[in-house]
C-alpha positions as CSV (number, residue, x, y, z in Angstrom):
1,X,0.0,0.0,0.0
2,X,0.9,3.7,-0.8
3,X,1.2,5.0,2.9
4,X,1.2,8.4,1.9
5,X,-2.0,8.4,-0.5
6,X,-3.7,6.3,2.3
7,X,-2.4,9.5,4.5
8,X,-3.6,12.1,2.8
9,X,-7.0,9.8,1.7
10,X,-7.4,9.2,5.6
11,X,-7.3,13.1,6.6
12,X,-9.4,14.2,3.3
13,X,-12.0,11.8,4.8
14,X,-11.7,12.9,8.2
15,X,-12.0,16.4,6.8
16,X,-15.1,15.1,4.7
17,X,-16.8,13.4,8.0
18,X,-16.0,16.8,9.9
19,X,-17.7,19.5,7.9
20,X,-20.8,17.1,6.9
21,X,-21.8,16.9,10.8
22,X,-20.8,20.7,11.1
23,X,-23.2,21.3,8.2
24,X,-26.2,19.3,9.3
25,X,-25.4,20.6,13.2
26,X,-23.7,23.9,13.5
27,X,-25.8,26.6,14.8
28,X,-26.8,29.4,13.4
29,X,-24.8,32.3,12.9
30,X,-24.3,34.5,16.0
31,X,-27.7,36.5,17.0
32,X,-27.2,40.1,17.3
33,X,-29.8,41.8,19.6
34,X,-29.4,44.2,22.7
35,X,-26.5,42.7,25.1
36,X,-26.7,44.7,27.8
37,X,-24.0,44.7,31.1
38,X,-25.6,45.1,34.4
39,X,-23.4,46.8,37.0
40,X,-24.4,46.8,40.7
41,X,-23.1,47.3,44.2
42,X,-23.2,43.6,44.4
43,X,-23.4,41.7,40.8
44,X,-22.5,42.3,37.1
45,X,-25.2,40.6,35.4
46,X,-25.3,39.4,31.9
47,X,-28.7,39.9,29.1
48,X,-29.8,39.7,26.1
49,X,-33.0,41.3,25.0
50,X,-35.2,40.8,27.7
51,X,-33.8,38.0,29.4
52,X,-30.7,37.4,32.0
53,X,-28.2,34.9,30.7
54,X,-26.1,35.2,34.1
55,X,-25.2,37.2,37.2
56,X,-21.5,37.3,38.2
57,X,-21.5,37.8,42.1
58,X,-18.6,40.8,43.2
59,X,-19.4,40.9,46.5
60,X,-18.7,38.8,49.4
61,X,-22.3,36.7,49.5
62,X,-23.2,35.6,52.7
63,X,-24.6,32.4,54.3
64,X,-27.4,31.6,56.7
65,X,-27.0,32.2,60.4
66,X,-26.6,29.2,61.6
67,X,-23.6,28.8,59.4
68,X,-19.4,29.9,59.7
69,X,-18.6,32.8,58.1
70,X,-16.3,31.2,56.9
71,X,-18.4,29.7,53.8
72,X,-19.0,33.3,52.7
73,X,-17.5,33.8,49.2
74,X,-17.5,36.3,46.1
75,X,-16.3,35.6,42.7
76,X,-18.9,33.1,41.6
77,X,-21.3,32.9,38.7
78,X,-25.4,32.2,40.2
79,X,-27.8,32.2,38.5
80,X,-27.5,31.0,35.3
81,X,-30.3,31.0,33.2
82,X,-31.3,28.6,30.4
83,X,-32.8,30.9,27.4
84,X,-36.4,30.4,28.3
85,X,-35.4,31.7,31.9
86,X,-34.9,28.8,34.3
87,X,-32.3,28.7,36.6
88,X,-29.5,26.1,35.9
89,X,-27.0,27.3,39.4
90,X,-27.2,26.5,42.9
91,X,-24.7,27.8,45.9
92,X,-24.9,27.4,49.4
93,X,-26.7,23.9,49.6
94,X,-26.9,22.6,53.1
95,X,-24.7,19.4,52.1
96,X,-21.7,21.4,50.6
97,X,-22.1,24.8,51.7
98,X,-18.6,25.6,49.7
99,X,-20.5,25.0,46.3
100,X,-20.9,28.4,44.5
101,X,-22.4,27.6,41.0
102,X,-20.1,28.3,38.7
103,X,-16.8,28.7,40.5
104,X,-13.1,27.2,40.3
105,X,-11.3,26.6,43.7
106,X,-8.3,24.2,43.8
107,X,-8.2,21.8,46.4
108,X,-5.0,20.0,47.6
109,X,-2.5,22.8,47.1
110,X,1.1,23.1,48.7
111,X,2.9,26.2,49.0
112,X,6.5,26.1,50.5
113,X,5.5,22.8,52.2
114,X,2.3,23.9,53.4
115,X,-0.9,22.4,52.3
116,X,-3.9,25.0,51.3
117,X,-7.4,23.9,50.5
118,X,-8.9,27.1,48.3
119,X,-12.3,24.4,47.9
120,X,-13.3,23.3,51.5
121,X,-13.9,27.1,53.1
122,X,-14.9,25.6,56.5
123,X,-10.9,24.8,57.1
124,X,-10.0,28.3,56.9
125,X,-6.8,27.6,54.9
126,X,-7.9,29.6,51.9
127,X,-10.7,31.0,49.8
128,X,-11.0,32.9,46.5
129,X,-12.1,36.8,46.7
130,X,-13.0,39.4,43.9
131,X,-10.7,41.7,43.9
132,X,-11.4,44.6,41.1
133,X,-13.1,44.9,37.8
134,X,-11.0,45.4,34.7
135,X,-13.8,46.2,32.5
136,X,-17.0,45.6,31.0
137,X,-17.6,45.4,27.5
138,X,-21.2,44.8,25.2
139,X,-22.1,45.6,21.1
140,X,-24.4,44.2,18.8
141,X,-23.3,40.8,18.8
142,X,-22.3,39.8,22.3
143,X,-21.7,41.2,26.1
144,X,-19.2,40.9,28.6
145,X,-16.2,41.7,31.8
146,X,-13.2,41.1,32.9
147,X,-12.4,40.5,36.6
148,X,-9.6,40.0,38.9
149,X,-9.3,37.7,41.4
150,X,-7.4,36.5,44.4
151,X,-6.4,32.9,45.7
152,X,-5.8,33.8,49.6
153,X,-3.4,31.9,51.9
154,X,-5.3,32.2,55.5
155,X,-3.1,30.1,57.9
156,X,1.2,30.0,57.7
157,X,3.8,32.3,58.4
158,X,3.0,34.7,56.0
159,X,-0.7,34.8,55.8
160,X,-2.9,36.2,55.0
161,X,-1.3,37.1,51.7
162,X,-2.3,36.6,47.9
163,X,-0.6,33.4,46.7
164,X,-2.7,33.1,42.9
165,X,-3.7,36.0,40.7
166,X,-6.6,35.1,38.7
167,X,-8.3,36.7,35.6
168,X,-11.5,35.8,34.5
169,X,-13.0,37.1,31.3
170,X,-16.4,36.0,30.8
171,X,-18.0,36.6,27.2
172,X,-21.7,36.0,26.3
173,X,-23.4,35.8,23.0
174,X,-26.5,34.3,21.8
175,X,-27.1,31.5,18.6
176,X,-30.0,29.3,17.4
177,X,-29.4,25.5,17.3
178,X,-32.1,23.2,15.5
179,X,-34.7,26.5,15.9
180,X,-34.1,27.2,19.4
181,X,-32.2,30.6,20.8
182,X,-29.1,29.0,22.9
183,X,-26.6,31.4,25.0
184,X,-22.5,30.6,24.0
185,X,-20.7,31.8,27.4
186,X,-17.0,31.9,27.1
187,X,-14.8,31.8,30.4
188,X,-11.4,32.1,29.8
189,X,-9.2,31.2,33.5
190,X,-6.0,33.2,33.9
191,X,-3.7,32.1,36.5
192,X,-0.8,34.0,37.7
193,X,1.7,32.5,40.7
194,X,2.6,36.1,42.5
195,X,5.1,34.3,45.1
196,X,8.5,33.9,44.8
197,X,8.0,30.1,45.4
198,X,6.6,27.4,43.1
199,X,2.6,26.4,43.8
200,X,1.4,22.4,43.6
201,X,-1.7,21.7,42.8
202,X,-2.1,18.4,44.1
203,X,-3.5,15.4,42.3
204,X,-7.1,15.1,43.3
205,X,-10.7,14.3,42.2
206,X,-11.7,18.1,42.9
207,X,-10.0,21.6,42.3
208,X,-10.0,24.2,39.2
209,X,-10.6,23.9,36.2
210,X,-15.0,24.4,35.6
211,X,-16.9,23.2,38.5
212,X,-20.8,23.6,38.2
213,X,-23.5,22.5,40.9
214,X,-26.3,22.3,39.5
215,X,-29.8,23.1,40.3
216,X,-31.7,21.0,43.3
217,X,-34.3,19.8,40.8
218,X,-31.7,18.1,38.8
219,X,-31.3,14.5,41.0
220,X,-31.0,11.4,39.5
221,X,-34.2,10.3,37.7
222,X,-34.4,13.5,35.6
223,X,-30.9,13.8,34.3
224,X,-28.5,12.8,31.8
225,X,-24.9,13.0,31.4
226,X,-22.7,12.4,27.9
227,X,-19.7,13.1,27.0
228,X,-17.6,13.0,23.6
229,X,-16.2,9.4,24.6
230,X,-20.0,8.3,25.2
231,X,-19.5,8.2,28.4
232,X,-22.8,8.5,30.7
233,X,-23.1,9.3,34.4
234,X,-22.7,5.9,35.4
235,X,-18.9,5.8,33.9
236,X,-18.2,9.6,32.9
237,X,-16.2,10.3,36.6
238,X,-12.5,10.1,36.0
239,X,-12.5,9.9,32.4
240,X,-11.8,12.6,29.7
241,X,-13.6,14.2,27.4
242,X,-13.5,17.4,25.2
243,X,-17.6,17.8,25.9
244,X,-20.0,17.2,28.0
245,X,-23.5,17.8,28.0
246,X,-25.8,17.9,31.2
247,X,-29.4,18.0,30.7
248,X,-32.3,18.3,33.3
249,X,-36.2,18.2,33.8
250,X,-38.0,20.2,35.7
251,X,-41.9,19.6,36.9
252,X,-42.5,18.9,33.2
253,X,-40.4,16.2,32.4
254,X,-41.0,17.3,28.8
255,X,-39.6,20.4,29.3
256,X,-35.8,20.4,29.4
257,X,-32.4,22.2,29.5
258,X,-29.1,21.7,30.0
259,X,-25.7,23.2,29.4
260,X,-23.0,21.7,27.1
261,X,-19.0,22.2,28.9
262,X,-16.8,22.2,25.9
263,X,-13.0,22.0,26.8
264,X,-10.6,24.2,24.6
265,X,-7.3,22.0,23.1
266,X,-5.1,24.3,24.4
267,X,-5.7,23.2,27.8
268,X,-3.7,21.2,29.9
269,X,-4.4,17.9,30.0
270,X,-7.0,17.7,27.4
271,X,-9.3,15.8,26.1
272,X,-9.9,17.0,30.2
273,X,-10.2,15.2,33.0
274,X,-13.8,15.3,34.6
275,X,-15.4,14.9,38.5
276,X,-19.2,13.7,37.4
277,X,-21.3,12.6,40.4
278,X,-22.2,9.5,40.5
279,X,-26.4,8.7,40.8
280,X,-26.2,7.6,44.4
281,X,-24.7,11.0,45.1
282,X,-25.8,13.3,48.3
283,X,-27.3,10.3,50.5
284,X,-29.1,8.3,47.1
285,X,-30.9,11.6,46.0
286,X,-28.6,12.0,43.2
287,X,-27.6,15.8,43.0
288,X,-25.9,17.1,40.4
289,X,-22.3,18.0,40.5
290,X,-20.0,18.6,37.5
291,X,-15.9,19.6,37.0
292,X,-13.8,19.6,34.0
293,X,-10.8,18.6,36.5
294,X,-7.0,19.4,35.2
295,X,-5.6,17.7,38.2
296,X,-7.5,14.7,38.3
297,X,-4.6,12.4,37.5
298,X,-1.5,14.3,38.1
299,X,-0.2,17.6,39.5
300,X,0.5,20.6,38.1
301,X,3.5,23.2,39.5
302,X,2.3,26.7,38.7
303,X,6.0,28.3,38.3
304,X,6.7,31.8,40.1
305,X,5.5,34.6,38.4
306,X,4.3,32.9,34.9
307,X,0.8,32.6,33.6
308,X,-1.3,29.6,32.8
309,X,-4.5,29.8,30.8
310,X,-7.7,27.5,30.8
311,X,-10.5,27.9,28.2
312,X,-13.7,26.8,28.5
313,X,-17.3,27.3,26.5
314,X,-21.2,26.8,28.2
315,X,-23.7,25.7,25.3
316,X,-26.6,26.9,27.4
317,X,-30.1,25.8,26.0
318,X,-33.6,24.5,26.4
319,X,-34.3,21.2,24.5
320,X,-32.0,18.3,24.0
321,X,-28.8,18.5,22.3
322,X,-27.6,15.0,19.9
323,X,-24.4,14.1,20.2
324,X,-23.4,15.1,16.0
325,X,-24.7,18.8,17.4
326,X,-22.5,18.3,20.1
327,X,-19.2,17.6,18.3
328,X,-20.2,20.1,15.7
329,X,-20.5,22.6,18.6
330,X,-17.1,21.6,20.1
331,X,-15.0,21.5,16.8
332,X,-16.1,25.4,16.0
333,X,-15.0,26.3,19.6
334,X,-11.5,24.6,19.0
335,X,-10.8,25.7,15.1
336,X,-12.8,28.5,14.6
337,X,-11.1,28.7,11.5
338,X,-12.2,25.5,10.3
339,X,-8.6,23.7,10.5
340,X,-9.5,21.0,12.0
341,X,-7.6,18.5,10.7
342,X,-4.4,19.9,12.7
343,X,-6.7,19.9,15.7
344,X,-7.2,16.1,15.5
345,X,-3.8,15.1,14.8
346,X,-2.5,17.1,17.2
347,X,-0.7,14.7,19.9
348,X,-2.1,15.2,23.8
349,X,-0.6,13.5,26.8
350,X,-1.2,10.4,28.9
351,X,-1.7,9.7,32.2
């Protein structure tokens, strides 16, 4: 056999295969509209139209009375909305008070020998705090902001001190997929070690990355989890993926929404490492929990003073979304430019 004709035969196919599911399945193009920013003493909040795609949280929230201060947190994204307006989010629930909706905490971290927990508030060790607003930003076609925050070392010699600089820049815009308006939410994590000492991040089932907890009317009977490798919730923990959608029922079982994660190829680690609770989760009731986890499997040393990016995209949408929908969705994330042939040659690391 010619092994380069059956080269250049195998990419022209997958190049074929590629832009037929991207033609049946790509949205529509971007809807323009009025994006609107909505700044408060309290939230930046996110719309299109008439309706709230999200609410950023700048202030410090806090928590019932009964429970430590120490669970108070800013620099979280709750609600967010599916298009037809239901909320997707959930913070503050009694059996993980440190759960913030959309939020990204690491978890097992060590910093000149001393271990940090960002996650679990209640050890006082470290939490995550807004720090300023670099700007906001909305046109015809899509709305937005930039924020700052800070990764805060409570406990050690030095504390309490800033040990991780982190930007987030949050972009919303709006499409149709198979007739139905959909919200595309970019978050794109910046990460900045401001010591003069390297930061682990530990090896573990939780920390960075995306985490999402999702609503309380998503348990176990009335949601479904899939990801790229066709993984479902029953064996999507611990394995990688560049997708995953999560899609719920609410009193209607009929009526459904859901969000698609979509993990750029840039990121470390990808296809990414995911933390997907399993169906007995939260004492059998089967709460939702999701992560796109870069330390599941290994550590990562963030390097005095350099930067570290992490990008992610939120298909957010009412309906069902297939699986050919899916992939379309996640291959004009990662090649905007349509070159995805590099994209799926390109070689990505073991565990």
């Amino acid at each position: 056999m010619n092994i380069k004709r059956f080269t250049a035969n195998r990419s022209l196919l997958l190049t074929c295969i590629i832009a037929a599911a991207s033609s049946a399945a790509s949205p529509a193009p971007r809807t323009s509209g009025t994006f609107a920013v909505q700044k408060n003493a309290e939230t930046i909040t996110l719309s299109h139209d008439s309706s709230n795609i999200l609410t950023y949280h700048h202030a410090t929230h806090p928590v019932p009375d009964h429970v430590d201060p120490l669970y108070r947190r800013s620099a979280f994204i709750h609600p967010l909305y599916s298009p037809t307006g239901r909320v997707l989010t959930r913070i503050q629930p009694p059996d993980h008070y440190h759960h913030y909706g959309i939020w990204n905490p690491w978890t097992k971290t060590r910093i000149a020998g001393r271990q940090v927990d960002f996650w679990n508030l209640g050890k006082g060790q470290g939490t995550v705090r807004f720090n300023r607003i670099e700007s906001t930003t909305s046109d015809p076609n899509r709305c937005g902001f930039t924020v700052r925050h800070d990764h805060v070392q409570l406990k050690g010699p030095h504390a309490p001190r800033t040990a991780i600089d982190e930007t987030w820049t949050v972009r919303a815009s709006a499409t149709t997929i198979h007739a139905r308006k959909a919200w595309v939410v970019d978050l794109t994590s910046t990460l900045k070690n401001v010591l003069d000492v390297p930061i682990t991040l530990d090896q573990y089932r939780y920390g960075g990355g995306l985490g999402f907890r999702a609503t309380e009317q998503w348990q176990k009977d009335n949601t479904t989890v899939l990801t790229s490798k066709g993984k479902t919730r029953t064996d999507a923990d611990g394995t990688r993926a560049r997708w995953c959608s999560i899609t719920g029922s609410f009193d209607d079982p009929q009526q459904t929404s859901g969000i698609l994660f979509l993990s750029h190829p840039d990121n470390r680690r990808h296809p990414e490492p995911m933390r997907v609770w399993p169906e007995n989760s939260v004492g059998g009731r089967g709460d939702m929990f999701f992560e796109f986890c870069p330390i599941r499997h290994k550590e990562w040393i963030l390097e005095p003073g350099k930067e570290y990016t992490l990008k992610y995209r939120m298909i957010v949408y009412d309906g069902k979304i297939d699986t050919q929908t899916a992939e379309a969705l996640w291959h004009n994330f990662a090649a905007p430019q349509n070159n995805v042939t590099q994209q799926q040659n390109s070689p990505r690391p073991s565990d």
